[in-house]
N, C-alpha and C positions, 0 to 999 in steps of 0.2 A: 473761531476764536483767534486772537489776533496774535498768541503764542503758535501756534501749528504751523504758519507759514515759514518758521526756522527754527523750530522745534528741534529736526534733525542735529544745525550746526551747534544749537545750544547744549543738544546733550552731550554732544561731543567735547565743548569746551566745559561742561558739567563736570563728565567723568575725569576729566585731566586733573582739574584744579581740586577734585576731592582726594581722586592718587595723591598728588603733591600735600595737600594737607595730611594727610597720614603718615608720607613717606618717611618722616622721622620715625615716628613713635615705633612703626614697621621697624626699622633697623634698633632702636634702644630695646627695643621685646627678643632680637635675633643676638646683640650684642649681649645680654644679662644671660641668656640661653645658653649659649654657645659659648664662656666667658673661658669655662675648661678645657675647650678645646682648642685655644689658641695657640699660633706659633710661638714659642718663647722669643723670637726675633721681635716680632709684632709687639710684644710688653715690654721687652725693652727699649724700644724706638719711642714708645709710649709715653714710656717713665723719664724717658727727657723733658716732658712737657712740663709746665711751671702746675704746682700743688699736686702732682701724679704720683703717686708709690704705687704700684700695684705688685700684686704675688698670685701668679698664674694655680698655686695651690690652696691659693684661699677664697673660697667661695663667695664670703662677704665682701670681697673686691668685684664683683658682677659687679655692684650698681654702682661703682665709680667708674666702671668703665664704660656703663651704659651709657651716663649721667654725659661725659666726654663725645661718646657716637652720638648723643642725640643735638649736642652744639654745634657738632660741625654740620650733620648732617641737615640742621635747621638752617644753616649759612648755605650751603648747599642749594636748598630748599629756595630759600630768597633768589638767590643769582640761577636759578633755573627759570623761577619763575618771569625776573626778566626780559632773563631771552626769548621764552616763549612768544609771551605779553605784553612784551618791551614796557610794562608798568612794576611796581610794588605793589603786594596788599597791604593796608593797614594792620589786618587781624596777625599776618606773619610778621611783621616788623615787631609788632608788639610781644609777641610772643616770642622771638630770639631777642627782645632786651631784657626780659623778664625771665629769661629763662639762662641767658649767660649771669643776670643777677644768683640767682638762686641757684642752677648750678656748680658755681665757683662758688658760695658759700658751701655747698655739700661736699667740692672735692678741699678744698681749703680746710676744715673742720670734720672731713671723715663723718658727715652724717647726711646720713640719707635722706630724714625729714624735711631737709630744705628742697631737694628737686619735690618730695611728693608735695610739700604743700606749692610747688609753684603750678604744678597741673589746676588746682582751685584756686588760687590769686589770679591766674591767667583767665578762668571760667567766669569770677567774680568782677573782673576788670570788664570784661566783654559785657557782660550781664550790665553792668551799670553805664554803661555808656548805650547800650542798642532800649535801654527801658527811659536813657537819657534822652535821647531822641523824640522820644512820644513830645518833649515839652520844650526844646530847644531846636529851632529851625524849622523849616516850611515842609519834609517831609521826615517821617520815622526812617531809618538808619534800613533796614530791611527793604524798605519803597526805593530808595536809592541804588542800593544794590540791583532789585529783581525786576523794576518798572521796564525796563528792555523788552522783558522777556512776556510780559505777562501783565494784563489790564485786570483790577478789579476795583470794586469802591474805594474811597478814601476810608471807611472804617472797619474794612476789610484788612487793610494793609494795618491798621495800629493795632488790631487783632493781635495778627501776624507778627508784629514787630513787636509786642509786649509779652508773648506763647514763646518767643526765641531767647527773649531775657528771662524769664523764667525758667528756662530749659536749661540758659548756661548758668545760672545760679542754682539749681538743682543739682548738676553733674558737682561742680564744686562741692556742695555740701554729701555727695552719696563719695566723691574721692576721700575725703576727710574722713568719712568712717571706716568708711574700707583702710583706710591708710592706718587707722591707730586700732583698727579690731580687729585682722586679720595679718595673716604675713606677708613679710615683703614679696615672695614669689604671687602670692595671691595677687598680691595690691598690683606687680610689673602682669600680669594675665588679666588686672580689669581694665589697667591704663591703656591697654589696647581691645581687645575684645568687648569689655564692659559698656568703654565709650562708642568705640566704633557702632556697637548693638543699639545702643540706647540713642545715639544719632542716627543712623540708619531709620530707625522705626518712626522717630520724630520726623525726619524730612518727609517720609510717606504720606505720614498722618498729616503733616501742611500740605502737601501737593494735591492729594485728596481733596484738601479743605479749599484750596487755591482755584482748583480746577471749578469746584461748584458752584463759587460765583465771580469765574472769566467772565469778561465783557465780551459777548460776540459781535462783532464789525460787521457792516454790509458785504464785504469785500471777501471776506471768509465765509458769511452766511451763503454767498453765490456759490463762492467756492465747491463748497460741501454737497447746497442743492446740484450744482450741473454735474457732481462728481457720484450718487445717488441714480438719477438720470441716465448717466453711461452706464450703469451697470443694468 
């Protein structure tokens, strides 16, 4: 298959850019945890920041401090990726404008419901632009991304590419309940674990799907035979 010939360096650049995608959410789930146990130096250096008050003895100050680790760490995030990849992602661009929006409304206003509804405005933005794709332009938003790596039909790939906008319009709507059904510590344990799970399982379940109908090449079909052969 025409993927296996670099298979190796793609998983490699696979596993990076999914660390880096997380890397936030990782530190706002450690920041909201950990909020009581900070150096009082640390809250006060803090509270200089523009719309900050916090009180190291108040525990509903976690998610204003989370809500701050995950904007820098999302800036962070952008200029690592960079340097890696000397590029930007789209997905992360998007997601530090939208997320310093809604952010700064939650530390500005002391309400928490604005970072949570940005986790599904950000799901629902993505959602509508990768199911946009199916009808604007010559290939679906996914084909672009993964055609490097990986030959399959052309409606193969709008499969794929219309399974992923549903996927992030689903997450969207399962944060939204979680967000207003259950509590806040619940909701910061799905925003990492819930999602991470529920993406994890979905990429399997496409790779799987991906894998079944790769186009195999002459050039790998040798491959495989002369490597069969030696053994």
């Amino acid at each position: 298959m025409r993927y296996s010939t670099s298979r190796v360096a793609l998983g490699h650049i696979t596993t990076m850019k999914f660390l880096l995608d997380f890397f936030p959410v990782v530190l706002f789930f450690i920041a909201y945890k950990f909020f009581g146990d900070l150096p009082p130096q640390l809250i006060d250096s803090t509270n200089s920041l523009p719309f900050v008050s916090l009180d190291p003895k108040e525990p509903k100050d976690a998610i204003y401090f989370a809500t701050l680790t995950i904007i820098i760490a999302t800036l962070i995030q952008n200029i690592s990726h960079w340097f890696i990849f000397k590029k930007l992602e789209k997905m992360h661009i998007i997601s530090l404008g939208i997320l310093i929006v809604f952010g700064s409304l939650t530390l500005a206003f002391k309400d928490p419901l604005f970072i949570k509804w940005k986790v599904s405005i950000f799901n629902w933005v993505f959602a509508t632009v990768i199911i946009g794709s199916q009808f604007i332009g010559k290939k679906p938003l996914i084909e672009r991304m993964m055609a490097h790596a990986i030959e399959v039909p052309k409606n193969i790939w709008r499969n794929i590419n219309f399974t992923w906008g549903i996927f992030f319009a689903m997450v969207g709507v399962v944060n939204i309940y979680v967000a207003y059904n259950y509590s806040e510590e619940t909701w910061v344990d799905f925003k990492l674990f819930g999602v991470l799970g529920m993406t994890i399982v979905f990429m399997i379940a496409q790779g799987i799907y991906l894998a079944k109908h790769a186009v195999i090449d002459e050039e790998d079909s040798e491959t495989n035979q002369q490597a069969k052969e030696d053994k």
